[in-house]
PDB file of N, CA, C and O in Angstrom, chain B, residues numbered from 101:
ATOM      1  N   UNK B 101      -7.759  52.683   6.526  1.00  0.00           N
ATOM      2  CA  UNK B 101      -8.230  52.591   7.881  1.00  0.00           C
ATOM      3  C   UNK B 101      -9.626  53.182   8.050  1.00  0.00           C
ATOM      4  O   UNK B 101     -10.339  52.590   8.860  1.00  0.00           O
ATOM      5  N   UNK B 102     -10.125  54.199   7.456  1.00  0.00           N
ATOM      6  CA  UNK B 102     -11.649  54.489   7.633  1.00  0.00           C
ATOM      7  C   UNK B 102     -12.550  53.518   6.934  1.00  0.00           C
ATOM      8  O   UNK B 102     -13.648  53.150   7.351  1.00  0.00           O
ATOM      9  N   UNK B 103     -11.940  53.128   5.777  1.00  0.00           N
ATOM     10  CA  UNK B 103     -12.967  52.293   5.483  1.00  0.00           C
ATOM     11  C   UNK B 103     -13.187  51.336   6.743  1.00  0.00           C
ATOM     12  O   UNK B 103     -14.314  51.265   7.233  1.00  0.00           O
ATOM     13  N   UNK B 104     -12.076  50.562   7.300  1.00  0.00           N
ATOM     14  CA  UNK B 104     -13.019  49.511   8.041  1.00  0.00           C
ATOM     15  C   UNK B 104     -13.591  50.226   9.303  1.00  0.00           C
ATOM     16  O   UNK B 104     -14.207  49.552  10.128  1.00  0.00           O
ATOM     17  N   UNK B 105     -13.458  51.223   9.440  1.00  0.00           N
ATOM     18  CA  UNK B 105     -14.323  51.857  10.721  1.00  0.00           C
ATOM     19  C   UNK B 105     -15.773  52.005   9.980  1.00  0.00           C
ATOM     20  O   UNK B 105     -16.767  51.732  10.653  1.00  0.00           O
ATOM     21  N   UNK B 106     -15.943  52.442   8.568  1.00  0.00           N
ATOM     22  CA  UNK B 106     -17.497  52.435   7.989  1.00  0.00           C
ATOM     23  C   UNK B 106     -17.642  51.055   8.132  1.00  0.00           C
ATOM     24  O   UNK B 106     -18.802  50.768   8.429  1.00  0.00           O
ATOM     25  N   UNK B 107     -17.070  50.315   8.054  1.00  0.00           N
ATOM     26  CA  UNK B 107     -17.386  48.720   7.878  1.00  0.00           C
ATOM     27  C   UNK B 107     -18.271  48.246   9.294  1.00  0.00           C
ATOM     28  O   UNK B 107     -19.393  47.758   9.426  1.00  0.00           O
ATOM     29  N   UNK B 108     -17.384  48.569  10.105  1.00  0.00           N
ATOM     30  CA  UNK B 108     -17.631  48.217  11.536  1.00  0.00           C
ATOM     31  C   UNK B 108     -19.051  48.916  12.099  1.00  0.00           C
ATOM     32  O   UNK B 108     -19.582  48.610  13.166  1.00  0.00           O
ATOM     33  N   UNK B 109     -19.470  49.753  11.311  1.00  0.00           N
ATOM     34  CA  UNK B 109     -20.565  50.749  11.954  1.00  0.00           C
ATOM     35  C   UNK B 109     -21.696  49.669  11.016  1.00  0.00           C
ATOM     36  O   UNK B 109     -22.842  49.489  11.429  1.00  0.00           O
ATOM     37  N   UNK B 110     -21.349  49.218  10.136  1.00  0.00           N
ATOM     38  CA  UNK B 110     -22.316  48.638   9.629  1.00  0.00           C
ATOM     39  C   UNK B 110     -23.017  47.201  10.341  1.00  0.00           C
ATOM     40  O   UNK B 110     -22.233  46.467  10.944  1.00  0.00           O
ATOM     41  N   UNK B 111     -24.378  46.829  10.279  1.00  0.00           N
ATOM     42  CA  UNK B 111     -24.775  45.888  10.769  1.00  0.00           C
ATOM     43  C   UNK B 111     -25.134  44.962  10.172  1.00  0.00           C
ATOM     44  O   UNK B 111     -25.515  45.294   9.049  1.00  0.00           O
ATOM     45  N   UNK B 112     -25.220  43.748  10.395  1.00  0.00           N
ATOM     46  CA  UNK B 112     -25.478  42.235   9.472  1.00  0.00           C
ATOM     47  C   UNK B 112     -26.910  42.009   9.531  1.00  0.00           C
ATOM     48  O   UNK B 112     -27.510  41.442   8.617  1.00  0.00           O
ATOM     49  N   UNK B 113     -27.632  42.560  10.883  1.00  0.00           N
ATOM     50  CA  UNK B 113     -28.800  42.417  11.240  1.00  0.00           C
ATOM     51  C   UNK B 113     -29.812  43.526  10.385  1.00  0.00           C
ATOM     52  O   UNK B 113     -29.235  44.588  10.150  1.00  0.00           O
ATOM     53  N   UNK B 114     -30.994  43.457   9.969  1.00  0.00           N
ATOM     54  CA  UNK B 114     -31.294  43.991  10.460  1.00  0.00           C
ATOM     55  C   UNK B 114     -32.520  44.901  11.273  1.00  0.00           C
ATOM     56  O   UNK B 114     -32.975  46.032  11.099  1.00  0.00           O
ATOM     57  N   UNK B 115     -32.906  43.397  12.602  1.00  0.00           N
ATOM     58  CA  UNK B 115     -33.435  44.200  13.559  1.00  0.00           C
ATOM     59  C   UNK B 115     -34.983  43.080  13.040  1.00  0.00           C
ATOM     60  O   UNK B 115     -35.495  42.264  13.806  1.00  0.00           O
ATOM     61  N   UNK B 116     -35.238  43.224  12.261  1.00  0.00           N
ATOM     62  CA  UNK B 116     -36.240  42.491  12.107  1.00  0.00           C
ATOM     63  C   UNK B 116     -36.375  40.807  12.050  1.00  0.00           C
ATOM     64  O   UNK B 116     -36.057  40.216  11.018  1.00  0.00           O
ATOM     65  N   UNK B 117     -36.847  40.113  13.178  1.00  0.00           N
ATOM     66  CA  UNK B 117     -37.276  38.342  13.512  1.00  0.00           C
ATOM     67  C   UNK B 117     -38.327  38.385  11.956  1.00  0.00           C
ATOM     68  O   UNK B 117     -39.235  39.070  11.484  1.00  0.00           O
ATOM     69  N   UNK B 118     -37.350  36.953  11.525  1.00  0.00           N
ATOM     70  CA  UNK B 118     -38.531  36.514  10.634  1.00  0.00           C
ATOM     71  C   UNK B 118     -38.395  34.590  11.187  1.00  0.00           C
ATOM     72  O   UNK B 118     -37.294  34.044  11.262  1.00  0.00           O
ATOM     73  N   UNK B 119     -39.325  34.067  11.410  1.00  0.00           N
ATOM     74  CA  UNK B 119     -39.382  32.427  12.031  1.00  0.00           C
ATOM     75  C   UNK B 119     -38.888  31.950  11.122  1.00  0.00           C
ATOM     76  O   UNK B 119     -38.982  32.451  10.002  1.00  0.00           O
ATOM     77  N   UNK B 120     -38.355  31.059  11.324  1.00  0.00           N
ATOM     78  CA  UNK B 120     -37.480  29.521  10.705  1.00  0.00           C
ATOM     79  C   UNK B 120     -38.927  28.552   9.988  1.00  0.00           C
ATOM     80  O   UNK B 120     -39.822  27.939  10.570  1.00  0.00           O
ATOM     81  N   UNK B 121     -38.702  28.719   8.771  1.00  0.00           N
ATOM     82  CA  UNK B 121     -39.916  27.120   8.604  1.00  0.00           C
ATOM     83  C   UNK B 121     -39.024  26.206   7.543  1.00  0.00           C
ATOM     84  O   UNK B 121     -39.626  25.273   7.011  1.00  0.00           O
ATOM     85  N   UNK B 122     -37.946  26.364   7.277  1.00  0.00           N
ATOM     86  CA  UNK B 122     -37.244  25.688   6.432  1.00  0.00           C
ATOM     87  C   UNK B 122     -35.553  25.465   6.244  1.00  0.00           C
ATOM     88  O   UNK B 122     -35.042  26.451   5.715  1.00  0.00           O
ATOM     89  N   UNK B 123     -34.959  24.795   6.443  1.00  0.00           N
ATOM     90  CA  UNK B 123     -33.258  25.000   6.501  1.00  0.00           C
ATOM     91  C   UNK B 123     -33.282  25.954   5.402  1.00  0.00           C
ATOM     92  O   UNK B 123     -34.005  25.856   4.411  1.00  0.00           O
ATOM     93  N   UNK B 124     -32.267  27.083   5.692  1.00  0.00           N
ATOM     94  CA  UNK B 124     -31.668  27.940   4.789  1.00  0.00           C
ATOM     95  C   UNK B 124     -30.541  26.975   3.439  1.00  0.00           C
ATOM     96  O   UNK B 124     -30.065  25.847   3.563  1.00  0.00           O
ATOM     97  N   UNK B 125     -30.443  27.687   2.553  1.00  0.00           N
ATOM     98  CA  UNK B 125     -29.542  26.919   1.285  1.00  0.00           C
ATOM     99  C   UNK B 125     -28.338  26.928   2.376  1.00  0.00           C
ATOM    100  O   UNK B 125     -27.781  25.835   2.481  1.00  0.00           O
ATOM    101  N   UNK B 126     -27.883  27.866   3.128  1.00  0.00           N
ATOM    102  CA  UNK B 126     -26.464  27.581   3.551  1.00  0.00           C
ATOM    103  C   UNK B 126     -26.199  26.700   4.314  1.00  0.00           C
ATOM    104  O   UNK B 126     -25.071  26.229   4.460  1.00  0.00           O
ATOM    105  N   UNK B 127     -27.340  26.308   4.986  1.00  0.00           N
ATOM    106  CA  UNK B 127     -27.507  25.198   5.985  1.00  0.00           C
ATOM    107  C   UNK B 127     -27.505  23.767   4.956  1.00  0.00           C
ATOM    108  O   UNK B 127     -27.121  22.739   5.515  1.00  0.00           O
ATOM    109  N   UNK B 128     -27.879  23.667   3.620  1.00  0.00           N
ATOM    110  CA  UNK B 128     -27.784  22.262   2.778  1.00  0.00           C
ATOM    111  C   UNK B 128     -26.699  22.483   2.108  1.00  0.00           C
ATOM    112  O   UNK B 128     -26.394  21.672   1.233  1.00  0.00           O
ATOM    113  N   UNK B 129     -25.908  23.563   2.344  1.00  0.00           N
ATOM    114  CA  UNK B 129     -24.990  23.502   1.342  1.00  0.00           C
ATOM    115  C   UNK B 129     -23.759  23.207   2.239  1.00  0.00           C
ATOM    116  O   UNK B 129     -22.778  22.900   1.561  1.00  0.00           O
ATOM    117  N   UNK B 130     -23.547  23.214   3.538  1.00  0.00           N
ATOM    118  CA  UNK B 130     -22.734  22.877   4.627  1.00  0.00           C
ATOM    119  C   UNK B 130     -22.792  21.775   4.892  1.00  0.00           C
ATOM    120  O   UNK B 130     -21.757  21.217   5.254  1.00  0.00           O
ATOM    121  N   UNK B 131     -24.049  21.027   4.811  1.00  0.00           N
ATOM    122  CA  UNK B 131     -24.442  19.366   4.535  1.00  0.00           C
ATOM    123  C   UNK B 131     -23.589  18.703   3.690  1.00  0.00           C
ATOM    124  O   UNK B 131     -22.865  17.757   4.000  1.00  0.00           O
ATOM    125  N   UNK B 132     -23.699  19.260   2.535  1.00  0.00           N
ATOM    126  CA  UNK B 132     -23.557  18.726   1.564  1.00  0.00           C
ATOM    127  C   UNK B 132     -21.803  18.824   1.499  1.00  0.00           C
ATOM    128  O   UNK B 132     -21.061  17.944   1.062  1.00  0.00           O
ATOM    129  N   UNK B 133     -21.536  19.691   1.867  1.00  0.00           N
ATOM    130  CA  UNK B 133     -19.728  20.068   1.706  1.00  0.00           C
ATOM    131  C   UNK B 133     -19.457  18.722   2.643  1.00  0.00           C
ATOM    132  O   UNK B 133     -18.705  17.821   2.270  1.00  0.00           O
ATOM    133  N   UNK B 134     -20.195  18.705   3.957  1.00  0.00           N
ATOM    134  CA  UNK B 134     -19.560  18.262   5.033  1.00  0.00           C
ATOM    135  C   UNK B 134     -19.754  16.449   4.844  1.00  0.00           C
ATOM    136  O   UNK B 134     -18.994  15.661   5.407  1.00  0.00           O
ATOM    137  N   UNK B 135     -20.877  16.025   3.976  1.00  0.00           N
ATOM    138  CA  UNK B 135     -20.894  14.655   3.627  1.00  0.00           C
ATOM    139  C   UNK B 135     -19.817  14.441   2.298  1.00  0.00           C
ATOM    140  O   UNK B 135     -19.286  13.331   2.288  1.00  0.00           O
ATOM    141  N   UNK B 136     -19.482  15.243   1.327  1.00  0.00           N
ATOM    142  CA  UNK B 136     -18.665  15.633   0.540  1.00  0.00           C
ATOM    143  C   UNK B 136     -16.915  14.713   1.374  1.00  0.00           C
ATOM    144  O   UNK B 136     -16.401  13.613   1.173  1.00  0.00           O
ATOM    145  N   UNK B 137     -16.544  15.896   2.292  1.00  0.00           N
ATOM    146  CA  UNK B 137     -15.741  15.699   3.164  1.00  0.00           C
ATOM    147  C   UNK B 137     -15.130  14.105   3.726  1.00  0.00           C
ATOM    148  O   UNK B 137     -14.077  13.490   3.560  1.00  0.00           O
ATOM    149  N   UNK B 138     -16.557  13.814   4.548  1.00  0.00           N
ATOM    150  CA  UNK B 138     -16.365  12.499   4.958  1.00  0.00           C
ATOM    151  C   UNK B 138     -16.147  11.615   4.037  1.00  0.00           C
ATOM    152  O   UNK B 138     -15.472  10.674   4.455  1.00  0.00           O
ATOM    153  N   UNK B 139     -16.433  11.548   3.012  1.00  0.00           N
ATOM    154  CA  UNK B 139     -16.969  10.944   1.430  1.00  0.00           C
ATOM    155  C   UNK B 139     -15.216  10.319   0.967  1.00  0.00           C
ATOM    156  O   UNK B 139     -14.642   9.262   0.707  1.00  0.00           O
ATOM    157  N   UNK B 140     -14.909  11.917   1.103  1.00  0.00           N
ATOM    158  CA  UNK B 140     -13.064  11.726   0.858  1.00  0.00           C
ATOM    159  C   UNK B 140     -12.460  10.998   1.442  1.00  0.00           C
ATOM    160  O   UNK B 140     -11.856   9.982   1.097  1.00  0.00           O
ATOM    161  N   UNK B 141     -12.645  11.705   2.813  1.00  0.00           N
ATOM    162  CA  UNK B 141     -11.366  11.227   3.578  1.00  0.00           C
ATOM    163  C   UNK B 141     -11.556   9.316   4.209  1.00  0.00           C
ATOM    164  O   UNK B 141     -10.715   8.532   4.650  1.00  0.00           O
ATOM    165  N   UNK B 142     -13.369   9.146   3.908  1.00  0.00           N
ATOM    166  CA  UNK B 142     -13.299   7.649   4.064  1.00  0.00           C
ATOM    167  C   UNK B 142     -11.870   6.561   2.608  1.00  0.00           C
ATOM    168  O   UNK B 142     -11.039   5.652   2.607  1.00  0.00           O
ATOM    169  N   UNK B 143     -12.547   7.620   1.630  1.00  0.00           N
ATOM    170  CA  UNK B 143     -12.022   6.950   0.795  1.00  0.00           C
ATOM    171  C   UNK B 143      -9.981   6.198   0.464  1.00  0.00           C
ATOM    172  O   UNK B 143      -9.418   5.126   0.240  1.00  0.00           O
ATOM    173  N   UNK B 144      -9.446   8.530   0.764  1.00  0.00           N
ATOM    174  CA  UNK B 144      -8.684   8.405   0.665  1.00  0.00           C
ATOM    175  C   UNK B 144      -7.953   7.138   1.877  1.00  0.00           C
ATOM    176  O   UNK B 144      -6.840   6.674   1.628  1.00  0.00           O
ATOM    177  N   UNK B 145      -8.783   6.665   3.233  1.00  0.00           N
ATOM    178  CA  UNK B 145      -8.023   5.784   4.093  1.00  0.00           C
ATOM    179  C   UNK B 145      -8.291   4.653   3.683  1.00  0.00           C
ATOM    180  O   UNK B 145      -7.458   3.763   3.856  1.00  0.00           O
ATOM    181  N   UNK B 146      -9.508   4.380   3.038  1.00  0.00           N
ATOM    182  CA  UNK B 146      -9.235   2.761   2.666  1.00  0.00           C
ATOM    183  C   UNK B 146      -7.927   2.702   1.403  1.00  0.00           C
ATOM    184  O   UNK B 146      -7.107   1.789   1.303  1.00  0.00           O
ATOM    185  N   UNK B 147      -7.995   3.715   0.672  1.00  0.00           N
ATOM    186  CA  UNK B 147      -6.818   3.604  -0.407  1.00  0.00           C
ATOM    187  C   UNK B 147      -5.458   3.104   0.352  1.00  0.00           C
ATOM    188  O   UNK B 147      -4.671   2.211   0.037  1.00  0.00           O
ATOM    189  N   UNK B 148      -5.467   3.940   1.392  1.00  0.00           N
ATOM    190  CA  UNK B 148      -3.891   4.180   2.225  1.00  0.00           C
ATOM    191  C   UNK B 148      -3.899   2.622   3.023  1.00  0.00           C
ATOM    192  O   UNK B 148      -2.769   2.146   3.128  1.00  0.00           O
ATOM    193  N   UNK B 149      -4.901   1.866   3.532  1.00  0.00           N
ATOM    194  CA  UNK B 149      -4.653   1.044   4.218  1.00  0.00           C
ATOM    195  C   UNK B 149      -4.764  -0.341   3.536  1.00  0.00           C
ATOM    196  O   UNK B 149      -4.724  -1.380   4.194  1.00  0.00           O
ATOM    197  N   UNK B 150      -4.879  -0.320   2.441  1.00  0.00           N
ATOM    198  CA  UNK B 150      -5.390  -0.724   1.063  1.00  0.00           C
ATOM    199  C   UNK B 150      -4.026  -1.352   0.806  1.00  0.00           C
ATOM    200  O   UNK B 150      -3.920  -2.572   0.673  1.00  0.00           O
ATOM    201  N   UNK B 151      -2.657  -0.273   0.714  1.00  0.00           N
ATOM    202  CA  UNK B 151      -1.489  -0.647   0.129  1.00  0.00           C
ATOM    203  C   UNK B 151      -0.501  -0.951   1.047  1.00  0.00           C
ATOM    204  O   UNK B 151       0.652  -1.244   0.732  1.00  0.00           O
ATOM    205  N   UNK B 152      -1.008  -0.875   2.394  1.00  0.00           N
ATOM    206  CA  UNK B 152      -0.334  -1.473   3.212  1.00  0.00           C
ATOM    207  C   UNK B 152       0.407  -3.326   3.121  1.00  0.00           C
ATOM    208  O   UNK B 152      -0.449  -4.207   3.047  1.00  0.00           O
ATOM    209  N   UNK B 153       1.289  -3.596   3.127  1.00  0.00           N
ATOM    210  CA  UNK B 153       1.765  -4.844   3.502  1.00  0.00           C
ATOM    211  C   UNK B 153       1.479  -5.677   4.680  1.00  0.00           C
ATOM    212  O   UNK B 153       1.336  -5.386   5.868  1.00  0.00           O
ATOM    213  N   UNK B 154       1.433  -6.803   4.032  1.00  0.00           N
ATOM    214  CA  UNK B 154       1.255  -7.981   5.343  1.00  0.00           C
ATOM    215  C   UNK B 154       2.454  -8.185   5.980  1.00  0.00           C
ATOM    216  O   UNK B 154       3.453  -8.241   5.263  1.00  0.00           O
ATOM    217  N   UNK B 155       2.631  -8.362   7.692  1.00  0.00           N
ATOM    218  CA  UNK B 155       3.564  -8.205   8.150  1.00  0.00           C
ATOM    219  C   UNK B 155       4.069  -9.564   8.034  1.00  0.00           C
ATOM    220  O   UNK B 155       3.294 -10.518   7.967  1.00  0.00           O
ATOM    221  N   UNK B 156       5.702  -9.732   7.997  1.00  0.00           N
ATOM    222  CA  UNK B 156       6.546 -10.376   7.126  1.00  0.00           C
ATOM    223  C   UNK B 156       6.789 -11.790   8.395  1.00  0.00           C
ATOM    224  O   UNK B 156       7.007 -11.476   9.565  1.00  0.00           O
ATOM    225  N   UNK B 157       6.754 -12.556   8.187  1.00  0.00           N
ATOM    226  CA  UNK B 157       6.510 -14.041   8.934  1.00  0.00           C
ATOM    227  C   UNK B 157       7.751 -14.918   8.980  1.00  0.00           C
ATOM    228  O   UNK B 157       8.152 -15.435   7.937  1.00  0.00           O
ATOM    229  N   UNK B 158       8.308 -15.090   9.999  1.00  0.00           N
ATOM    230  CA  UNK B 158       9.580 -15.241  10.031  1.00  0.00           C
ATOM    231  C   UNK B 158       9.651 -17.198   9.796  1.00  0.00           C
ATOM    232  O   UNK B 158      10.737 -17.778   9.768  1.00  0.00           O
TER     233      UNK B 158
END
């Protein structure tokens, strides 16, 4: 339990603005996961709709 009270005192910041002139790596690497992502799940639905059957014709 003290540790996360040192934790909590600690700051992420700190304190000093530096300007934006370029996406950060975490910002292309969230890109990249997130086109990754779509990439799949396009795929895995054409697979799934892929093996679907034609409905049966009486």
């Amino acid at each position: 339990m003290p540790a996360l009270a040192i934790l909590s005192v600690q700051s992420g910041h700190s304190g000093v603005v530096h300007p934006r002139t370029s996406p950060e790596m975490s910002d292309i690497a969230l890109f990249g996961f997130a086109v990754m992502g779509v990439f799949l799940v396009r795929r895995a639905l054409r697979k799934r709709f892929a093996k679907t059957k034609p409905p049966v014709e009486d």
